[in-house]
C-alpha positions in Angstrom: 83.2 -37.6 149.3 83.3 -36.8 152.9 80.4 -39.0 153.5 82.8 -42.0 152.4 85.5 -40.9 154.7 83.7 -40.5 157.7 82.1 -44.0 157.7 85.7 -45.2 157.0 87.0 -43.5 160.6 83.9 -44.7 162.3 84.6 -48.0 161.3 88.3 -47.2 162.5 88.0 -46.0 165.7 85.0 -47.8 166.7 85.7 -51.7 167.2 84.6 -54.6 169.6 86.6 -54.7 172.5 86.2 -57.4 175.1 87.5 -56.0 179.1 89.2 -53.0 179.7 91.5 -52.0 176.5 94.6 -51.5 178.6 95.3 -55.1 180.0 93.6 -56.6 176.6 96.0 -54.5 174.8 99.1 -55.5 176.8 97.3 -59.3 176.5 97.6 -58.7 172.5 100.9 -57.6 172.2 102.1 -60.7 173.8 99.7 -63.5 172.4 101.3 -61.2 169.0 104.9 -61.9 169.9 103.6 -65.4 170.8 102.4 -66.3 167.5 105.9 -65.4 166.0 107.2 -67.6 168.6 107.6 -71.7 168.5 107.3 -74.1 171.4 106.5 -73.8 175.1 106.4 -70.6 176.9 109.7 -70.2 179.1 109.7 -66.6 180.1 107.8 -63.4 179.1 109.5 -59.8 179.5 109.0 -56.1 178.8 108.7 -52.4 178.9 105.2 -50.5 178.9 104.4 -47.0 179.6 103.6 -45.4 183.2 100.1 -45.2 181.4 99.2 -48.4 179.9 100.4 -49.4 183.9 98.1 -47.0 185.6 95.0 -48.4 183.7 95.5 -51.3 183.7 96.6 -52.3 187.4 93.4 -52.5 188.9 90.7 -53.2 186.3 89.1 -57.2 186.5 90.1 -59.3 183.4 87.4 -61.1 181.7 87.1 -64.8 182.1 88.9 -64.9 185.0 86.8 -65.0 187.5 87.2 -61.3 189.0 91.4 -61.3 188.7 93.7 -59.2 187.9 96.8 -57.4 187.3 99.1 -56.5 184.5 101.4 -59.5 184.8 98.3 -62.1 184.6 97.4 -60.1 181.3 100.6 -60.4 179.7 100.3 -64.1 180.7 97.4 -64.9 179.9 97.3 -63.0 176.0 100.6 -65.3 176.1 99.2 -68.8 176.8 95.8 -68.2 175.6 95.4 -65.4 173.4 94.4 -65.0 169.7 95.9 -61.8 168.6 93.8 -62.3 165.1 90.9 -61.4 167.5 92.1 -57.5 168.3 90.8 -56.1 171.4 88.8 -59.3 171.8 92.0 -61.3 172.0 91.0 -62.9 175.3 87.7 -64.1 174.3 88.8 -67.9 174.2 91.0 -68.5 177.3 89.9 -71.1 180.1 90.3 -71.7 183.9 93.0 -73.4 183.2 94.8 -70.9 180.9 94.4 -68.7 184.0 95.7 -71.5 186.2 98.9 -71.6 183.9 99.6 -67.9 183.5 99.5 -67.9 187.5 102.0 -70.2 187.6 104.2 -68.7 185.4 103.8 -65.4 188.2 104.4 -67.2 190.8 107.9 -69.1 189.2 108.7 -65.6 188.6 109.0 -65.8 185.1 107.2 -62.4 183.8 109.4 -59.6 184.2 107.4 -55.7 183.3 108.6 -52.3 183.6 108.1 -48.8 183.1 109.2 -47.5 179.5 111.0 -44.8 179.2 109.8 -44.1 175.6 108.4 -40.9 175.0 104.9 -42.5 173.7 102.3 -42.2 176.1 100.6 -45.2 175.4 104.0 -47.6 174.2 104.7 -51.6 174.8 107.6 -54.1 173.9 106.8 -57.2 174.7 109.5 -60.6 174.4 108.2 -63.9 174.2 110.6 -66.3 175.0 110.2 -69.9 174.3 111.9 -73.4 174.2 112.8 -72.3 170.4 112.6 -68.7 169.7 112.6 -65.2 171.1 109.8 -62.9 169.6 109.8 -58.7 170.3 106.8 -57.1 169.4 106.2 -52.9 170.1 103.0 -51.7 169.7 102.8 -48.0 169.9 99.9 -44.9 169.4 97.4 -47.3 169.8 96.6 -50.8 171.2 96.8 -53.4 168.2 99.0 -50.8 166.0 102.4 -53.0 165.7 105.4 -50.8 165.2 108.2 -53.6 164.7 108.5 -57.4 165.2 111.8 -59.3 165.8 112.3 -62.7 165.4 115.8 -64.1 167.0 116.9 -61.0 166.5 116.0 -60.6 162.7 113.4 -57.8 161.8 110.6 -59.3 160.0 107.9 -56.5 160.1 108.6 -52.8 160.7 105.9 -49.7 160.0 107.8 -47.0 159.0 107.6 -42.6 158.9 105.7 -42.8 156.0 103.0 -45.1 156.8 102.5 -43.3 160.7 102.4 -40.2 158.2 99.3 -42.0 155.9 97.5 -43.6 158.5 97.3 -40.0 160.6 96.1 -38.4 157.5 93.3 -40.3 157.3 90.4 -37.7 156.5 90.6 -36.3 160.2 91.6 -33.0 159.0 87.9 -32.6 157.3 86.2 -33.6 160.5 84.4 -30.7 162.3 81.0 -30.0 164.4 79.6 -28.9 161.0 80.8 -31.2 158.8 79.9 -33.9 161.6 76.2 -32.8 161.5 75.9 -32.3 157.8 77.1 -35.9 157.3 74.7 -37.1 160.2 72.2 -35.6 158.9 72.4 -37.0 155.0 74.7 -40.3 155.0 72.4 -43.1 154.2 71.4 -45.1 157.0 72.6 -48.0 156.0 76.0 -46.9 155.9 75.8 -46.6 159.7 75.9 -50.3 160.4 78.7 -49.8 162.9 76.5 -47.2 164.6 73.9 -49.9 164.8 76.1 -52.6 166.2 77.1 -49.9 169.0 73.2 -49.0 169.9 72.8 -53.0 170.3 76.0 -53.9 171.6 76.7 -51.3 174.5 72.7 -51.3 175.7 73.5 -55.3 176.4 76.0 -54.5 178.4 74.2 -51.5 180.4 71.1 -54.0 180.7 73.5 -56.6 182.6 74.8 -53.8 184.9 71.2 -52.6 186.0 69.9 -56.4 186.7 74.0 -58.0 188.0 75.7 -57.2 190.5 78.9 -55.5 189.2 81.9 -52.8 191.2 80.5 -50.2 192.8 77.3 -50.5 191.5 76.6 -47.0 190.9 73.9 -47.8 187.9 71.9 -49.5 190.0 72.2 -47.0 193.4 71.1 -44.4 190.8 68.1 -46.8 189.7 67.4 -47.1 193.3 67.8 -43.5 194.3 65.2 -42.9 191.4 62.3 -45.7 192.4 62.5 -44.3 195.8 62.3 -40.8 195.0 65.6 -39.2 195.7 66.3 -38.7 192.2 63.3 -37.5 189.7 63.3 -39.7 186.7 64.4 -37.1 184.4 67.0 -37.1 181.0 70.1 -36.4 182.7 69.4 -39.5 186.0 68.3 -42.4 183.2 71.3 -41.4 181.2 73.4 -41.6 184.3 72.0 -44.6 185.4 72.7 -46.6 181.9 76.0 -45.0 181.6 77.0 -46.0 184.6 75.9 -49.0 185.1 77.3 -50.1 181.3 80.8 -49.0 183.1 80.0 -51.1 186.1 79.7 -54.0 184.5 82.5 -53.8 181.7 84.9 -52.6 184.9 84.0 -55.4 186.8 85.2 -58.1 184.2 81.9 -59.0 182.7 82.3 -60.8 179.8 79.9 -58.8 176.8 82.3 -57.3 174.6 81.1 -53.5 173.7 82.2 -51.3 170.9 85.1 -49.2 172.0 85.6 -45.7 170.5 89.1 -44.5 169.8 90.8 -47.6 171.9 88.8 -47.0 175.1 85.8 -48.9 175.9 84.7 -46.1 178.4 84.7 -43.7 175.8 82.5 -46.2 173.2 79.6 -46.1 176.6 79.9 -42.4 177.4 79.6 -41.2 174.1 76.5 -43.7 173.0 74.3 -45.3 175.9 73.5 -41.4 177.1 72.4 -40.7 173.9 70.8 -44.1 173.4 69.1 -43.4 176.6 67.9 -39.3 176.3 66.6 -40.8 172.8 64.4 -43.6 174.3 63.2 -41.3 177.0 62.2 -38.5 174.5 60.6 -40.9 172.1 62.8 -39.9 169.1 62.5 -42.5 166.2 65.3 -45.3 165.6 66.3 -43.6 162.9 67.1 -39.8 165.0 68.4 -42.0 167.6 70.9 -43.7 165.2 72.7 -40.6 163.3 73.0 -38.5 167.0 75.0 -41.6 168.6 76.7 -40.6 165.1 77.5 -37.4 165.7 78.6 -38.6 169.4 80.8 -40.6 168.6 82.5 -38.9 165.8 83.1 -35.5 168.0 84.6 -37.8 170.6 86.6 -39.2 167.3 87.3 -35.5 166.3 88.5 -34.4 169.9 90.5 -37.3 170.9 92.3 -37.6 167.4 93.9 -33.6 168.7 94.7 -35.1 172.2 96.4 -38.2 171.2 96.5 -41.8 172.5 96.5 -41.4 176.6 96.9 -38.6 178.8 96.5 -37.3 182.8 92.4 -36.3 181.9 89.7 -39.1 182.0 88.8 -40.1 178.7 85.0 -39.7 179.9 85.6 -36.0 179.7 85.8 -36.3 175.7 82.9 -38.4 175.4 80.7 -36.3 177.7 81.5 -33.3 175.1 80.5 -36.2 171.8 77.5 -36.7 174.1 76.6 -33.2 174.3 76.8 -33.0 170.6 74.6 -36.2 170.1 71.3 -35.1 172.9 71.8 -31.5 171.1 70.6 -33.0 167.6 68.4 -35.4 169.1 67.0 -32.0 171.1 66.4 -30.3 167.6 70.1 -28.2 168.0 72.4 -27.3 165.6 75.7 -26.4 165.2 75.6 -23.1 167.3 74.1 -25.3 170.2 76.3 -28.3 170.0 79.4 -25.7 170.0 77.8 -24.2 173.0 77.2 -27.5 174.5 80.8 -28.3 173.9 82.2 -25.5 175.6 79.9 -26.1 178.5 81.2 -29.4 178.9 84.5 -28.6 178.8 84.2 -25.9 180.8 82.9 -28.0 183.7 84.9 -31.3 183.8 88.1 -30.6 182.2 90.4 -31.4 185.0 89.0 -34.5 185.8 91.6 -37.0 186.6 92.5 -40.4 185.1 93.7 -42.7 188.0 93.5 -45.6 186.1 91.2 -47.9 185.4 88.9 -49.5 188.0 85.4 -50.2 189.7 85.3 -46.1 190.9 85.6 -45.6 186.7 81.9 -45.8 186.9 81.5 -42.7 188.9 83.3 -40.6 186.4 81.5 -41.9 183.7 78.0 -41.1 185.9 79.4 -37.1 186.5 80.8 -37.0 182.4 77.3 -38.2 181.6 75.6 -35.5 183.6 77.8 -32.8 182.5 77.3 -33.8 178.6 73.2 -33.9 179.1 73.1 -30.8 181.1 75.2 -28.5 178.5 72.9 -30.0 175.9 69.8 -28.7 177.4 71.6 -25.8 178.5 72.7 -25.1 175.3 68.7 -25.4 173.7 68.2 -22.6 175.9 71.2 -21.1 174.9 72.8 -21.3 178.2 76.1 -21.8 178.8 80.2 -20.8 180.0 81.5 -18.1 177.4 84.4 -18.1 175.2 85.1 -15.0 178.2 85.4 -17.7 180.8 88.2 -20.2 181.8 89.5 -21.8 179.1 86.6 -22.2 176.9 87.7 -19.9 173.8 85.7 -18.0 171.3 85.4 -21.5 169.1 85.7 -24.6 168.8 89.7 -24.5 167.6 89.8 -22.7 170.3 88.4 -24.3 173.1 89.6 -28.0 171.9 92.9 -26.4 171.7 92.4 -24.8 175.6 91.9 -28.3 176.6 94.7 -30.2 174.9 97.2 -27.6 176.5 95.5 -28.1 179.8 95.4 -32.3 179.3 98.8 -32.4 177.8 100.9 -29.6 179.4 99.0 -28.2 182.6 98.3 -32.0 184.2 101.4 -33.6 182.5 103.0 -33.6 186.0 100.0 -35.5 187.0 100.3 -38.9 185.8 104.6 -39.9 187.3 102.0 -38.7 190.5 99.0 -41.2 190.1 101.9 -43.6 188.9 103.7 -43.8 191.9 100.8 -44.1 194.3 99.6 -46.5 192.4 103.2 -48.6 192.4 103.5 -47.7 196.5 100.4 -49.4 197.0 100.7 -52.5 194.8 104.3 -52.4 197.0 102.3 -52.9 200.2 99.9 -55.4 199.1 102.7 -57.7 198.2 104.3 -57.3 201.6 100.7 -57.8 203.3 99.2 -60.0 200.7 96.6 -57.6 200.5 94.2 -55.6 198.0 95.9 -53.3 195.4 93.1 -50.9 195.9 
């Protein structure tokens, strides 16, 4: 029963992630090899690909008191890591994990650098230590092990088969019809997951509208509201969550929030505008619960086509799942989400990824707007044709326009972003200045 399978890839693809998933997930693959590895840390090398390094070069770290870098994560899922924890592997580590982990920098002893595997998102990690030598890749997605070595001996390798099983996994059956028939009729309490979203990513949102986190763009929207230069409206309070969720997490703070598909970002933009329109609206807990369901499953649905990484802002994906979710809690169906979609699409599609950082909340502001306007757009039905662009005449179609354009069109994009990014981390060294 499809009802069955879909609460199984929620429960997949949406899992607590503590920081931004590309330094966590370079932090579990080495407090993974660790594990496998006896006795004191010596020296920690690798390989990772250009876009596991463009996210995560200039995003804070949790718990370390507004650091970061690729080589300090690596260190510091190393010293002080629990790789049993997944994305929330760095949940435990202390000042003076952090102290060690820069020591280890500064003796030189962490050597990175770019893969030349054909995954976009790819990492081999060694851990080498007073008694062994541990190798772990990860690959497709960040806690998916592909191989561990052990002095050299293979003791766990996934092979053909299983990548085959787990990408067969039901997502065939998922599409915006199937996604609203099972929102509208799965039991709620089969949506616990969805339930631990609403509370988790609001508590972070909450702590970006009353901290002080990045760029602050949640709270200059807040501002801009109170003072008049925004109205208080559907699409400016889900803006002003969104973002300010996305402020916070950027900025290192330390509540975990349920990612979707591997991306935190993604998890916020396709539930705290939803959570937000439905508050605002005064839909009831239980309308507000199965459209964050339908969000986050079209985000699911999309990103499963796109793959792991790519040159387009994962916000984009989201802001179409979010589009989705305001449409049902709107009174839309499955005409007006597809129109929604397209809309979406249609607008923001060649937005960027420049890795992750403070300016992430911006995106995530213009992703919201985009994914609330189509919606209402859509209720009117308003919005781009299948005659315009690349939106196509359906939803294959139009999610197919956008892969080519994410995967082919902007491939050239991201050796681009790459080597700005490397040119400037080049110059701080020699200045002992900021990376961005």
């Amino acid at each position: 029963m499809n009802n069955d399978i879909f609460v199984k890839i929620l429960e997949k693809e949406m899992v607590p992630a503590l920081g931004c998933t590309d330094p966590v997930g370079v932090a579990f693959a080495a407090a993974y090899a660790k594990k496998h590895a006896r006795g004191e840390l010596i020296s920690i090398s690798g390989e990772l690909s250009a876009n596991i390094i463009k996210n995560a070069a200039a995003v804070v770290i949790p718990r370390t008191g507004g650091k970061c870098g690729i080589a300090l994560a690596v260190a510091l899922g190393a010293i002080g890591g629990n790789a049993d924890k997944g994305l929330e592997v760095l949940a435990d580590i202390t000042e003076e994990d952090v102290r060690k982990a820069e020591d280890l920098i500064g003796k030189g002893l962490i050597n990175l650098r770019v893969s030349q595997n054909e995954k976009k998102l790819y990492m081999k990690i060694s851990v080498k230590t007073e008694q062994d030598e541990a190798v772990v890749t990860i690959g497709d997605s960040y806690t998916r092990v592909i191989s561990v070595l052990v002095n050299q001996e293979q003791v766990f390798s996934r092979n053909d088969d299983q990548c085959n099983d787990e990408v067969g996994f039901g997502y065939n059956l998922l599409s915006l019809e199937s996604i609203l028939n099972f929102a509208k009729q799965v039991p709620l309490d089969k949506l616990e997951i969805i339930k631990k979203a609403v509370e988790m990513n609001l508590a972070i949102a909450e702590e970006g509208l009353t901290g002080t986190y990045g760029v602050a763009a949640g709270k200059s929207i807040k501002s801009y509201v109170e003072g008049g230069k925004l109205g208080e409206d559907l699409v400016s309070t889900a803006m002003m969550w969104t973002a300010a969720a996305t402020d916070a997490r950027m900025a290192g703070c330390e509540i975990p929030v349920i990612s979707n598909t591997g991306s935190g970002n993604q998890g916020l933009v396709s539930t705290v505008p939803v959570i937000s329109v439905a508050k605002k609206i005064g839909a009831s807990y239980e309308k507000m619960i199965r459209a964050v369901a339908i969000s986050s499953l079209v985000t699911i649905y999309i990103k499963d086509k796109l793959g792991a990484l790519s040159a387009t802002c994962g916000a984009v994906i989201a802001g179409a799942g979010t589009s989705c979710g305001v449409v049902y809690l709107l009174g839309g169906g499955r005409d007006n989400m597809l129109a929604a979609m397209q809309s979406t699409f249609g607008n923001i599609a060649g937005m960027l990824c420049d890795g992750a950082k403070a300016g992430c909340a911006l995106k995530v502001a213009t992703c919201t707007n985009a994914g609330v306007m189509a919606a209402m757009m859509a209720m009117d039905n308003r919005g781009i044709k299948g005659t315009d662009g690349i939106v196509g005449s359906d939803e294959n179609q139009t999610i197919a326009n956008f892969i080519q354009v994410a995967n082919e069109g902007m491939n050239a994009a991201d050796p681009v972003i790459l080597d700005i990014i490397l040119k400037k981390e080049e110059r701080a060294e020699k200045t002992g200045g900021e990376t961005n």
